[in-house]
N, C-alpha and C positions, 0 to 999 in steps of 0.2 A: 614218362608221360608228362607232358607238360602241364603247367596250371591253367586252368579250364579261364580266371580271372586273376593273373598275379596284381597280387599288394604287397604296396612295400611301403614302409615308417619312416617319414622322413626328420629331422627334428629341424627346430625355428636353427637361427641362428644370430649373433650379431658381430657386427663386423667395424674396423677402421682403430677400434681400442684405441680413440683419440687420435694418436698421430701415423696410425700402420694404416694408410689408408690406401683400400684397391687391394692389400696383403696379407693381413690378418684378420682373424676370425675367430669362435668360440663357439660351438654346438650349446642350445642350449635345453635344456627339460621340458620345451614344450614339440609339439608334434602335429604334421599331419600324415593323413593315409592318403595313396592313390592308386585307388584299382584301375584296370585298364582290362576290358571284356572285348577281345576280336572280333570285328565281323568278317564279313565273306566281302565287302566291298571293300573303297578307299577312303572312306567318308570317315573324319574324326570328327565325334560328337560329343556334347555335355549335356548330356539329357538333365533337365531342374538345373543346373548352376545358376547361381544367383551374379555369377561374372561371365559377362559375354565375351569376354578376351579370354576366357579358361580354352576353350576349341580350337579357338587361332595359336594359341601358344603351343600346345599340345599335339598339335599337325607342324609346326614349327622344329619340335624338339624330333618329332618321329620322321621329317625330312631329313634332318640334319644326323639323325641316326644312320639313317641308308646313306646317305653319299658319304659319311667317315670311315661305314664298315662295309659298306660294298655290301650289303646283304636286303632280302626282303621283308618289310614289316606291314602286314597290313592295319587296313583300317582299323579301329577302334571307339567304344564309348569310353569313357573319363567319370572316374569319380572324384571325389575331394571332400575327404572329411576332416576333422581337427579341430585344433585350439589354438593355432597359428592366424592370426590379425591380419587381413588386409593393408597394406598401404602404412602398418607402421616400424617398419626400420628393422623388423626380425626374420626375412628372409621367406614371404608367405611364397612369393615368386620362386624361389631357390629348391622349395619342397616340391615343386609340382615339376621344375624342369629334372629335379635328380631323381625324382621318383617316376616319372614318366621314361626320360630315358634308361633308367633299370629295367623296368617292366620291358620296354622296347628289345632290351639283350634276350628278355625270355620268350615275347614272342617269335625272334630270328633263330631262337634256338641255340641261342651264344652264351658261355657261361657269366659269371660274373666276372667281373674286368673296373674295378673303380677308376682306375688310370682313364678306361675310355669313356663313361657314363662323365668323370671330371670334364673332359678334352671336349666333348657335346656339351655341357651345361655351364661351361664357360664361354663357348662361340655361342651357345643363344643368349644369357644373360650378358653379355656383354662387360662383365666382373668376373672375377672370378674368386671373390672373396667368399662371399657367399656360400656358392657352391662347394667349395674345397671342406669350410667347416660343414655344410648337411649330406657330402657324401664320404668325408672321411670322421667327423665327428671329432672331439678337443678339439685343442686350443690349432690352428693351423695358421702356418705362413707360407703364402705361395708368390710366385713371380715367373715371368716371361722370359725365356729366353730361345738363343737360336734352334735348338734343340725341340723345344717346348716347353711346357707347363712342367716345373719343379719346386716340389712344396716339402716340407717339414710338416710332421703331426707331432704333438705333444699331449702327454695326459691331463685333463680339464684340474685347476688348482682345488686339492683334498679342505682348503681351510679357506674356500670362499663359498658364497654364494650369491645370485644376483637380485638387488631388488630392480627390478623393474614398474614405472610408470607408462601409463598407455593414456593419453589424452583423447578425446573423443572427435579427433579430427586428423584426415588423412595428409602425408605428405610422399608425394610422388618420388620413387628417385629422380626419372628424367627430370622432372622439373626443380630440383635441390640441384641437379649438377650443373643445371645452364645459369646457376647462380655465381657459380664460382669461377674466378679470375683463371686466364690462362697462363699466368707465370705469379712464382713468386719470388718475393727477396729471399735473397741470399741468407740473412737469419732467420726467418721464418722453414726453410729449408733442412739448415743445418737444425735447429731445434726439432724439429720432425726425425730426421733421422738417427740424431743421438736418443731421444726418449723412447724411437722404435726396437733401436738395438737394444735398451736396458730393458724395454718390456718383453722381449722374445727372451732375454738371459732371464730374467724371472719368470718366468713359465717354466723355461726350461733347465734352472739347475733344482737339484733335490732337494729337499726340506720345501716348508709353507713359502709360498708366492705374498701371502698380502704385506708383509712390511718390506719387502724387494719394491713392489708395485706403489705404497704410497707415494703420493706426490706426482707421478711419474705421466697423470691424463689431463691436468691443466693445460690450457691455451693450444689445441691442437689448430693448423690453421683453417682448416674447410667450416670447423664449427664454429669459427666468428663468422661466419656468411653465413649459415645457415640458422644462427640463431635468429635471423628476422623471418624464419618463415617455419620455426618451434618455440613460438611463447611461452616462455616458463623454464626452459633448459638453462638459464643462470640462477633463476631462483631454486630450481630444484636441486643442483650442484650444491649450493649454500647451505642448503637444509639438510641435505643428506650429509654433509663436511660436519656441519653442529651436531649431528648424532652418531658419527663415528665412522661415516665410511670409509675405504682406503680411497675411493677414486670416483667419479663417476663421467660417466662420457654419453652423446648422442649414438643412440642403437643404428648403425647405417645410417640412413639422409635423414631418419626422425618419422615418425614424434615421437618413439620412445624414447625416452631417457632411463639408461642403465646405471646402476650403482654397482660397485665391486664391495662386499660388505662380509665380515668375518660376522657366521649363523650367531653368535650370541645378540652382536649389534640387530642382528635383521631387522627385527621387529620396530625396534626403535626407528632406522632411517629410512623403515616404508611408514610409518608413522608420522614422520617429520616430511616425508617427502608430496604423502597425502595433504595433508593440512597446508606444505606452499601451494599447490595448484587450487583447493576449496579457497585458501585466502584470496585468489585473484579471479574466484568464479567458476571455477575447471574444474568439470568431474571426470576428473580421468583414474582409471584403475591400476589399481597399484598391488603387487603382488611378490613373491618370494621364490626366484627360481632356480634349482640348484642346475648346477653349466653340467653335459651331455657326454658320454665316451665314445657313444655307439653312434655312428652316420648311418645314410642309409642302408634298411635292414628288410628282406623278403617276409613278409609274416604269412603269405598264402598264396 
């Protein structure tokens, strides 16, 4: 019998780890829920959401369900519960399109399939970093090619954790990417891709990742353009480097800024990282989050 309202857990995520950008990804310990409750019509609704765009997106995701799989899914209301942040850089959009199109496999009666909930929640997000980390969960690298969507999962690193900063002011993706140049130089490039390969090899060989990983998330190049529109993402870098982090990089288009930080440090460079943004008048919240195994998961 089917669930009368499947829910399913989806977790934040952040994504680009400085120079893997549009490719990599890292689930992280925070989450949202999304119920999804069939009606007998076609009409996808948010009853209360405080986002007017939650409806449109979520009849979006459940179109683009039926024309991949050929199958019928009817109308639905939409929930969205959580601790996932709007509009800052962890993937609050990622949770609602992998959690909607799961729920969508059980309304049609399809089993679970993450390849195909990925393959949907890539064509509506139009990224696919995102998505790959909140429905496969660790550290993921995915990429385009003739075939299709082919990604690598790896397990989130045992001897970090993330501090995160969350400023108190939203940034858009669309609007972060019509910032950035349509080519780049040639070392800017090669930089990019040498410090992607060294960060997917530190993920990925055995033993602790964070003295692989230091060094390794300076000067990525998307986040010199987008530092004019996340105030504080150099100073917060600095502060969090004086109290011991291995790294720290812009969480997706921003405003968060993520620290990569070994748990003894924690305390310390959410510490340091609080007091750069009070020093310039910004109360933005700052917090301790340890990175996800699990992507999205059926809890009812």
């Amino acid at each position: 019998m089917l669930a009368r309202m499947p829910t399913f857990s989806v977790p934040a995520s952040t994504t680009n780890l400085g120079h893997g950008f549009d490719c990599l990804g890292i689930a992280l310990g925070l989450t949202n829920r999304i119920a999804v409750e069939p009606s007998a019509g076609e009409a996808v609704v948010a009853p209360g959401a405080a986002d007017a765009g939650l409806a449109p997106l979520a009849a979006t995701v459940r179109d683009r369900c039926r024309q991949n799989w050929n199958v019928a899914v009817p109308g639905f209301s939409v929930t969205v519960t959580g601790e996932v942040p709007i509009a800052r850089g962890m993937g609050s959009s990622a949770t609602i399109i992998v959690g909607v199109a799961a729920a969508c496999r059980v309304l049609a009666g399809l089993p679970a399939d993450p390849a195909a909930v990925l393959d949907v929640a890539a064509a509506v997000e139009g990224h696919p970093d995102n998505v790959a980390a909140a429905t496969l969960g660790g550290v993921t690298a995915i990429a385009a090619t003739p075939a299709g969507w082919r990604w690598v999962r790896m397990a989130p690193p045992g001897d970090l954790v993330a501090v995160v900063a969350i400023p108190p002011f939203e940034v858009k993706t669309s609007e972060a990417r019509k910032i950035l140049p349509q080519q780049l130089s040639r070392a800017e490039a090669v930089r990019g891709w040498q410090r992607s390969a060294l960060i997917v090899a530190a993920f990925a060989l055995p033993g602790g990742a964070a003295e692989r990983l230091r060094g390794l998330f300076d000067d990525a190049w998307h986040e010199q353009y987008r530092a004019t529109v996340n105030p504080g993402l150099v100073e917060a870098r600095a502060a969090a480097a004086g109290a011991g982090a291995v790294g720290t990089i812009l969480s997706g288009s921003g405003s968060t800024v993520l620290s990569f930080v070994t748990p003894e440090r924690a305390d310390a460079v959410a510490a340091a990282v609080l007091a750069s943004y009070r020093g310039r008048g910004v109360a933005a919240r700052v917090r301790v989050v340890a990175f996800a195994a699990e992507g999205v998961t059926q809890v009812a």
